[in-house]
C-alpha positions as a Markdown table, in Angstrom:
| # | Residue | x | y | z |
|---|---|---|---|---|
| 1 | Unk | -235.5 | -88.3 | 131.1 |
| 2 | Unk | -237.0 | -90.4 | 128.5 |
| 3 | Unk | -235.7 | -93.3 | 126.4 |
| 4 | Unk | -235.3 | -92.6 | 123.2 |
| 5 | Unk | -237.1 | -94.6 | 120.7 |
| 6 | Unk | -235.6 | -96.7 | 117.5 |
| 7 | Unk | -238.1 | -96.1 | 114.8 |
| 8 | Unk | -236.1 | -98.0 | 112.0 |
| 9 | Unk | -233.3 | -100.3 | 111.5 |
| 10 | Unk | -231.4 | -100.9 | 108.5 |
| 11 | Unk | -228.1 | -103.5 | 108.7 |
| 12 | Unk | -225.5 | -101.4 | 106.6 |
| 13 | Unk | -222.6 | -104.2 | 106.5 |
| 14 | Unk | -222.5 | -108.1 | 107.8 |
| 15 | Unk | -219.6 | -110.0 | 108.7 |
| 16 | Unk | -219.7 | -113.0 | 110.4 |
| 17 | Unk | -218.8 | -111.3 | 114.2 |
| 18 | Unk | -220.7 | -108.3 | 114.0 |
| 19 | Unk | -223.2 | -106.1 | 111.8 |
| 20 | Unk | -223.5 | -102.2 | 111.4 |
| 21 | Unk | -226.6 | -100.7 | 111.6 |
| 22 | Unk | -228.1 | -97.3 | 111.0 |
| 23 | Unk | -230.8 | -97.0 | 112.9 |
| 24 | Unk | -233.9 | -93.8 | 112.7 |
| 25 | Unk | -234.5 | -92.4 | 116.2 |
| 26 | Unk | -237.6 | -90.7 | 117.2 |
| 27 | Unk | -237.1 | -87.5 | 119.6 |
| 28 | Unk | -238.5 | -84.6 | 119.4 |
| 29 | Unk | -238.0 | -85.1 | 114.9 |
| 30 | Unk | -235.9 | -87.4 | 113.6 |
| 31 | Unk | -232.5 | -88.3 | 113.9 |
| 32 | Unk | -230.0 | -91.3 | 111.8 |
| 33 | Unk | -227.5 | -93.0 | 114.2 |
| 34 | Unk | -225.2 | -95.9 | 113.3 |
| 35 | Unk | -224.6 | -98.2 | 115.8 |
| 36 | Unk | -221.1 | -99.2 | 114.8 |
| 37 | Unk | -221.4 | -102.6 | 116.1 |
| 38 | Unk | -224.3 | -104.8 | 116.5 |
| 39 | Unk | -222.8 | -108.2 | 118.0 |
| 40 | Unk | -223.4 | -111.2 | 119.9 |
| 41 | Unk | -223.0 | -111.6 | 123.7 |
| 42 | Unk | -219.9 | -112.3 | 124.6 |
| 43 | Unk | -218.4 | -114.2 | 128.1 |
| 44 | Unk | -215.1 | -114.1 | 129.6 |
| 45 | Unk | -214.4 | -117.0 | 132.4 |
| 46 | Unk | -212.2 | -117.1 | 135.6 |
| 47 | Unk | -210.7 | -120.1 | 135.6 |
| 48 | Unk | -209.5 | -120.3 | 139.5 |
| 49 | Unk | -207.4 | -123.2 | 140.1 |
| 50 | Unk | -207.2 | -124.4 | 144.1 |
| 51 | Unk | -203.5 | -123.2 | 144.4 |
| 52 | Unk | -204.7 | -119.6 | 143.5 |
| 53 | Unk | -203.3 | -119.4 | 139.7 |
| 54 | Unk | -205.8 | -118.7 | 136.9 |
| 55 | Unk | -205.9 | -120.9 | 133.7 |
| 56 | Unk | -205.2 | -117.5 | 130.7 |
| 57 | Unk | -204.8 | -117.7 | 127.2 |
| 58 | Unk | -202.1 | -115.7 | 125.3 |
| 59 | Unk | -203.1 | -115.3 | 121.9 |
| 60 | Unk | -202.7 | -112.9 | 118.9 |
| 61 | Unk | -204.5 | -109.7 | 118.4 |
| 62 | Unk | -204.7 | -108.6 | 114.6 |
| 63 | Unk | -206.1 | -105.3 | 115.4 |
| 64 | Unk | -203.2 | -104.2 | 117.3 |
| 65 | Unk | -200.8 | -106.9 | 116.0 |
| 66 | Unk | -199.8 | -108.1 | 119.1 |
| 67 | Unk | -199.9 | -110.5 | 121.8 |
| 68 | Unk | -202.5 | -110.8 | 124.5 |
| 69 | Unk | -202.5 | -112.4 | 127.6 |
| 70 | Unk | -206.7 | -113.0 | 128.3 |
| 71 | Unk | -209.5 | -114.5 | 130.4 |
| 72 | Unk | -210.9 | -117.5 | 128.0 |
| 73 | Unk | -213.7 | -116.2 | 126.3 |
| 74 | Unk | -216.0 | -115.9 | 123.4 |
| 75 | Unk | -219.2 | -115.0 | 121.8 |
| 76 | Unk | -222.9 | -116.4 | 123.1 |
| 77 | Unk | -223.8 | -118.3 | 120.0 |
| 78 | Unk | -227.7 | -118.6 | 121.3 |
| 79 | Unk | -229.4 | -115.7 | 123.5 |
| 80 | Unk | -229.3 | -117.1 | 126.7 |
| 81 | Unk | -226.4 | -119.5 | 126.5 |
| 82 | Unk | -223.9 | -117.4 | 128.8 |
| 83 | Unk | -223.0 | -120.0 | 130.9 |
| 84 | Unk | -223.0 | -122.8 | 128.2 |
| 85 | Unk | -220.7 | -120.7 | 126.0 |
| 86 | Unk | -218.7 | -120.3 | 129.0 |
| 87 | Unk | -218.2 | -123.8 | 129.5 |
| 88 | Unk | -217.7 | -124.1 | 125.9 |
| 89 | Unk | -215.0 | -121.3 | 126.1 |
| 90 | Unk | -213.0 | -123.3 | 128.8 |
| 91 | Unk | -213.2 | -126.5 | 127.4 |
| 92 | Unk | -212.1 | -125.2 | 123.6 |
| 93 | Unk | -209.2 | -122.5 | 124.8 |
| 94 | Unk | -207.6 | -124.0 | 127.8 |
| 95 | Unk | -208.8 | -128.3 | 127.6 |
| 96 | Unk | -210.7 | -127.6 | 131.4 |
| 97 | Unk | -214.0 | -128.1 | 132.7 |
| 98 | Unk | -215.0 | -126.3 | 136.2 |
| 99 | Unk | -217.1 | -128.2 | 138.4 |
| 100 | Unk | -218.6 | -125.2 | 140.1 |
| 101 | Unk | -219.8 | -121.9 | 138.1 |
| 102 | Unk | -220.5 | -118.4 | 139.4 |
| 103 | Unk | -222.3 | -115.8 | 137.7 |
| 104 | Unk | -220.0 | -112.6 | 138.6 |
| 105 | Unk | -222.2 | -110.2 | 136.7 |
| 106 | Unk | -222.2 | -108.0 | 133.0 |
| 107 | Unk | -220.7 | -105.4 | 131.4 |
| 108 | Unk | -222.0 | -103.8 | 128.1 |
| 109 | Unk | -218.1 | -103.2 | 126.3 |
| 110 | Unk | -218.9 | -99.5 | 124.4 |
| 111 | Unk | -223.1 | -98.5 | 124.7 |
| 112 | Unk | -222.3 | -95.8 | 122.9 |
| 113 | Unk | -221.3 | -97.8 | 119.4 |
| 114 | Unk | -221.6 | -101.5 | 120.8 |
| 115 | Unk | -225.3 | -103.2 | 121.6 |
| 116 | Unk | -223.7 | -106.0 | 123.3 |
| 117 | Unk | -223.2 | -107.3 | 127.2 |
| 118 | Unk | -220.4 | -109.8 | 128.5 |
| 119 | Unk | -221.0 | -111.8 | 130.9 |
| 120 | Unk | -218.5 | -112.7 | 133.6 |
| 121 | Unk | -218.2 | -116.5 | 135.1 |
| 122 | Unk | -216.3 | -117.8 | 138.0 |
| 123 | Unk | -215.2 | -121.6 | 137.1 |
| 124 | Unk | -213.8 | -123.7 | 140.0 |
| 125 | Unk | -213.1 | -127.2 | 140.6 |
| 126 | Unk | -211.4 | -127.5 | 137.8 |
| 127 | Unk | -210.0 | -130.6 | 136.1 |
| 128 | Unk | -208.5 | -130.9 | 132.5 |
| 129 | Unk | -210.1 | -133.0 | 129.8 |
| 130 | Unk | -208.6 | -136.1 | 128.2 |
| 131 | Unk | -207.4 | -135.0 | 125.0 |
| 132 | Unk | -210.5 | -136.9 | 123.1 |
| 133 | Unk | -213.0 | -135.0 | 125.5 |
| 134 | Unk | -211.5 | -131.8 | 124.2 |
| 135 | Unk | -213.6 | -129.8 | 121.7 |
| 136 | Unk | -211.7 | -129.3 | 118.8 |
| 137 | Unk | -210.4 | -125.5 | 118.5 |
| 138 | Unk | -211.6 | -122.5 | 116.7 |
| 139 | Unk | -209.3 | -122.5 | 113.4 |
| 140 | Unk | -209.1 | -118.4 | 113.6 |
| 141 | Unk | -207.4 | -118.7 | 116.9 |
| 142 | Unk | -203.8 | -119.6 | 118.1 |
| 143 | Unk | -203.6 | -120.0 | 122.1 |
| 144 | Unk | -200.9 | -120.5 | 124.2 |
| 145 | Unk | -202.3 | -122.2 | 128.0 |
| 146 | Unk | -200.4 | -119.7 | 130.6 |
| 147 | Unk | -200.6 | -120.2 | 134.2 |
| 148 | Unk | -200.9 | -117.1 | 136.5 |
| 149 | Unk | -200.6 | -116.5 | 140.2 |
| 150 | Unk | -203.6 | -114.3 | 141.5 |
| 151 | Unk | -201.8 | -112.1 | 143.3 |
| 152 | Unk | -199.5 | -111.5 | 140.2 |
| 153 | Unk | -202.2 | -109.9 | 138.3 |
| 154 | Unk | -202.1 | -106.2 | 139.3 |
| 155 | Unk | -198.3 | -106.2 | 138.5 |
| 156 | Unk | -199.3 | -107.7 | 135.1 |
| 157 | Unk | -202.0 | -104.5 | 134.7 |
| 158 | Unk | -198.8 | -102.3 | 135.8 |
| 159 | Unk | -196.7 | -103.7 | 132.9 |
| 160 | Unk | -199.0 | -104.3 | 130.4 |
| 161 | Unk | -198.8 | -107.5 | 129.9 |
| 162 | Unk | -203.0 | -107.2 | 130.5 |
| 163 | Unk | -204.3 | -104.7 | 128.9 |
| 164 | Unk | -207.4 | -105.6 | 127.2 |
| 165 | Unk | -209.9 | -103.2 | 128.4 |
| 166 | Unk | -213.2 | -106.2 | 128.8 |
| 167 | Unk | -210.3 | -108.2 | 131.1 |
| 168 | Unk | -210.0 | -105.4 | 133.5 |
| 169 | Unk | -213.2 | -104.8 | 133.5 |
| 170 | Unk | -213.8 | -109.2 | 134.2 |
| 171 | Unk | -211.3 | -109.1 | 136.9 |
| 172 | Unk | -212.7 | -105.9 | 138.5 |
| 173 | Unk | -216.1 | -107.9 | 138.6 |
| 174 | Unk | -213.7 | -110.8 | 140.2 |
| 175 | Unk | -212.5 | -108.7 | 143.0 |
| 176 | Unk | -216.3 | -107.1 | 143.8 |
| 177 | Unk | -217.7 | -110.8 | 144.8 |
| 178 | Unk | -218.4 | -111.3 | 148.6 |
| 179 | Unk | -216.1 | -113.8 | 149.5 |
């Protein structure tokens, strides 16, 4: 098989968290595909505390008008800067900072309509920040700090109480680490 190759690019729309593109593909002729979302990087972090609990977010969803219950997280502002947006992403959404970071590995959310990757992190050692340490948060976002047992987070899968399809895919990553 060969790669296909992007002749052209045109950016269609631009909003502040993503783009869409149209993009001219060369293979055997030509061919217009949109790539529905061109979008920053995005990292998700483990927060592990010693007792076994994970530091989560709940927060609202306006696409499905609901709650969440999340991994902290957040878009790469600079190529490169996974692991400094994840400790960015900590700090802002749950006032921690980890000590020790591991790199659990990448995802890319949709390749068929998303050009993106997140990137997974494992944060332990954690300790909160003073309140003037704490970055200030992102105005767009509500969070509530929730606490959760390890253990208790298949039965939070089976309920639904996780259901976001990149925090599945972030605690899959979790279990698949040599230990």
């Amino acid at each position: 098989m060969k790669p296909w190759k992007t002749a052209s690019a045109e950016t269609v729309y631009r909003h502040p968290l993503f783009s869409i593109e149209t993009r001219r593909i060369e293979r055997g002729g030509e061919h217009r595909r949109i790539v529905a979302l061109a979008s920053d990087d995005w990292v998700h972090v483990i927060p592990l505390l010693p007792d076994g609990r994970i530091v989560m977010v709940r927060q609202w969803r306006y696409a499905t008008e609901s709650f969440h219950l999340e991994l902290p997280g957040g878009i790469v502002d600079e190529p490169g800067e996974d692991r400094a947006a994840a400790e960015r992403e900590l700090a802002e959404e749950t006032g921690y900072r980890a000590a020790r970071w591991e790199r659990l590995g990448e995802v890319e959310p949709n390749p068929a309509i998303v050009d993106n990757r997140l990137s997974v992190w494992l944060a332990t050692g954690l300790e909160r920040l003073a309140p003037a340490e704490r970055p200030p948060a992102d105005e767009h976002e509500e969070l509530e700090v929730v606490e959760v047992a390890l253990d208790e987070v298949p039965a939070l899968v089976a309920r639904g109480e996780i259901r976001h399809a990149l925090m599945l895919s972030s605690f899959y990553l979790f279990g698949l680490r040599p230990r």
